[in-house]
C-alpha positions in Angstrom: -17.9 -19.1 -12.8 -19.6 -17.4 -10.0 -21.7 -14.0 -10.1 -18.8 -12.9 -8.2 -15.9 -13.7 -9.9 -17.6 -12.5 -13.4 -18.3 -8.8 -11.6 -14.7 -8.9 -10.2 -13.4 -10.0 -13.8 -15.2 -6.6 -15.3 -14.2 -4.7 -12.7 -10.5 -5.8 -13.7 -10.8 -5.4 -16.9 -11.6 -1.8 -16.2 -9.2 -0.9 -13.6 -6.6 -2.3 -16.2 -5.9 -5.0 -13.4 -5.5 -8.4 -12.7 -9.0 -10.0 -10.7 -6.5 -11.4 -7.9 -5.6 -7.1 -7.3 -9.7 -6.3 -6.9 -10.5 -7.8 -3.3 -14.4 -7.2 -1.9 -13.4 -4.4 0.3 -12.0 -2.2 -3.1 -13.7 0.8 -3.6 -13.7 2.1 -7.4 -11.8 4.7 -5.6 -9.1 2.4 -4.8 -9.3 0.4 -8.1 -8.5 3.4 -10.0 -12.1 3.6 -12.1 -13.0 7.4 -13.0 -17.3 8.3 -13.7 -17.0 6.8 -17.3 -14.9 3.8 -15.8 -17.9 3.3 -13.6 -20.4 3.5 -16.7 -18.7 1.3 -18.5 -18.3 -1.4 -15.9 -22.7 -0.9 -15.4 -23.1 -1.4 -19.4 -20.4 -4.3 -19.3 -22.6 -6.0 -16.2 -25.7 -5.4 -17.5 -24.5 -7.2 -20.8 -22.7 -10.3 -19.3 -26.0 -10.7 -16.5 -29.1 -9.4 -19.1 -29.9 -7.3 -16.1 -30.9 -3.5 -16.2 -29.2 -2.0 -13.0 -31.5 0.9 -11.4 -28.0 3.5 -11.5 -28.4 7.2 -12.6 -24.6 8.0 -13.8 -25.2 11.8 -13.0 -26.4 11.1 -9.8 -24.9 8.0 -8.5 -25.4 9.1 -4.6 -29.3 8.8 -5.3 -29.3 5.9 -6.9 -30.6 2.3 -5.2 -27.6 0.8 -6.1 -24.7 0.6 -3.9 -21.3 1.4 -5.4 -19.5 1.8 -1.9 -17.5 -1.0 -3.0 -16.9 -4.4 -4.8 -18.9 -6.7 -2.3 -22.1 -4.0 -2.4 -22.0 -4.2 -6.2 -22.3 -7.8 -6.8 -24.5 -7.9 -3.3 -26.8 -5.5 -5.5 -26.5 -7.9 -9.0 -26.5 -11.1 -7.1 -29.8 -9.7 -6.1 -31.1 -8.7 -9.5 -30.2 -11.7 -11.4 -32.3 -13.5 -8.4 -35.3 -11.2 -9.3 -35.0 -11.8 -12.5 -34.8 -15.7 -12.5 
């Protein structure tokens, strides 16, 4: 299973929707997923990857990480699980 489909299956899992319903373009917004949604979904990653995502949950704006939408979030883990190989 791709880096991908495993962030689109937490994501899912979160929203309380199927992985077919979260497309690239889905913002958290759109999927329904609140601040501790959001939090939840980091901790979940960071678990299934062994990754430690640079994301301040009271400030997510500031944060390096991009959580415009689906494709910027596993553009932004694809990138860490490079790094850390």
């Amino acid at each position: 299973m791709s880096i991908s489909d495993r962030v689109i299956a937490i994501i899912a899992e979160q929203a309380v929707l199927e992985p077919s319903d979260v497309t690239p373009e889905s913002t958290l917004e759109d999927l329904g997923i609140d601040s501790l949604g959001l939090v939840e979904s980091i901790f979940a990653i960071e678990e299934e990857f062994d990754i430690s995502i640079p994301f301040n949950a009271n400030e997510p704006t500031a944060s390096d990480f991009d959580i415009s939408n689906v494709a910027a979030i596993i553009a932004g883990i694809e990138k860490l699980v490079s790094e850390k190989a």
